[in-house]
N, C-alpha and C positions, 0 to 999 in steps of 0.2 A: 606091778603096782608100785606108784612111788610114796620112798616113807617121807614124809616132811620132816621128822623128827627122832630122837633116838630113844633108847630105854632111858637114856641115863638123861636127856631131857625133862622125859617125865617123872622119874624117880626123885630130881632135883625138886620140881614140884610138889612130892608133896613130901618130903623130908626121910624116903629109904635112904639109907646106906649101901656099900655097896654087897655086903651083903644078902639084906633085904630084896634089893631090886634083884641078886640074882636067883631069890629063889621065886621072883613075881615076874621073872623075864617073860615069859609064856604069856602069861595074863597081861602083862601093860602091852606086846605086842600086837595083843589082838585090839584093846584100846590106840594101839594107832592105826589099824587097819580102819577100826570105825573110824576114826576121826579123819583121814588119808578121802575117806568116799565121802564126809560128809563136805571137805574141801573139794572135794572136784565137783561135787555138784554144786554147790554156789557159786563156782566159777561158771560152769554151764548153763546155769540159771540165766546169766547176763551174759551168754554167749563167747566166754573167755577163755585162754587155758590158763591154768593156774600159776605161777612167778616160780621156776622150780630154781633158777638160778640169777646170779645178779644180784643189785643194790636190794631188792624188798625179798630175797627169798629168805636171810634170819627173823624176818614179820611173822612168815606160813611155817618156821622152825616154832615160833613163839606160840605161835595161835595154836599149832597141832598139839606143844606138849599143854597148854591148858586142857584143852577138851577132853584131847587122852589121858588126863590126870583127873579130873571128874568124874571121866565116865568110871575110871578106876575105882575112885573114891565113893560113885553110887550101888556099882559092883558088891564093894568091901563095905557101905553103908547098913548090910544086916548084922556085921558085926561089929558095929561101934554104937555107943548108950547114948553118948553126949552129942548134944546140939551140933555143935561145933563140924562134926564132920558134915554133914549137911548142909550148913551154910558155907563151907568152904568149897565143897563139890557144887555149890548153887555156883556161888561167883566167880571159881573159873571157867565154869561153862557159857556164865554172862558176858562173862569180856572176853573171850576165844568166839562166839558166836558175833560179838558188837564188833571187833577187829575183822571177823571174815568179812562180814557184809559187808563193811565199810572198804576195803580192802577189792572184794569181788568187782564192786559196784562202781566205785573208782579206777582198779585197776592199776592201782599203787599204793604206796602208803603214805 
């Protein structure tokens, strides 16, 4: 499986240290695994493989750590009170999802 992105991608995202991220290594891992299949299938979708190297592969570096910091962030969403985490986990997955498609579908950036 390829990873599009690293721990410390999504960790930048949503503001661990490095601390933090390594004690969430396991967990934001598996957050790029989803996010890894949710990128090859929109490639698929439109018949493509996905830009794993070259000028647009920091685009599917970009796109992966949003989603995988989302899905993070809706993961860890049952323990946080404040709005905030919710809409933040809303809008990275909006623009990680608005960049694949566009990206898929074009087949550049």
């Amino acid at each position: 499986m390829v990873y599009y992105c690293s721990v410390a991608d999504v960790g930048s995202r949503i503001g661990l240290d490095s601390a933090q991220r390594s004690r969430a290594e396991s967990r934001i891992i598996r957050q790029i695994r989803h996010a890894a299949i949710a990128i090859d299938q929109a490639f698929l979708e439109y018949g493509r493989d996905a830009v794993q190297q070259g000028e647009f592969a920091h685009v599917l570096r970009e796109i992966c750590a949003d989603l995988a910091a989302s899905m993070y962030l809706e993961d860890e969403g049952t323990h946080q009170t404040g709005a905030d985490g919710g809409l933040r986990g809303k809008s990275l997955r909006d623009r990680g999802n608005h960049c694949l498609q566009r990206l898929a579908h074009l087949g550049k950036a």
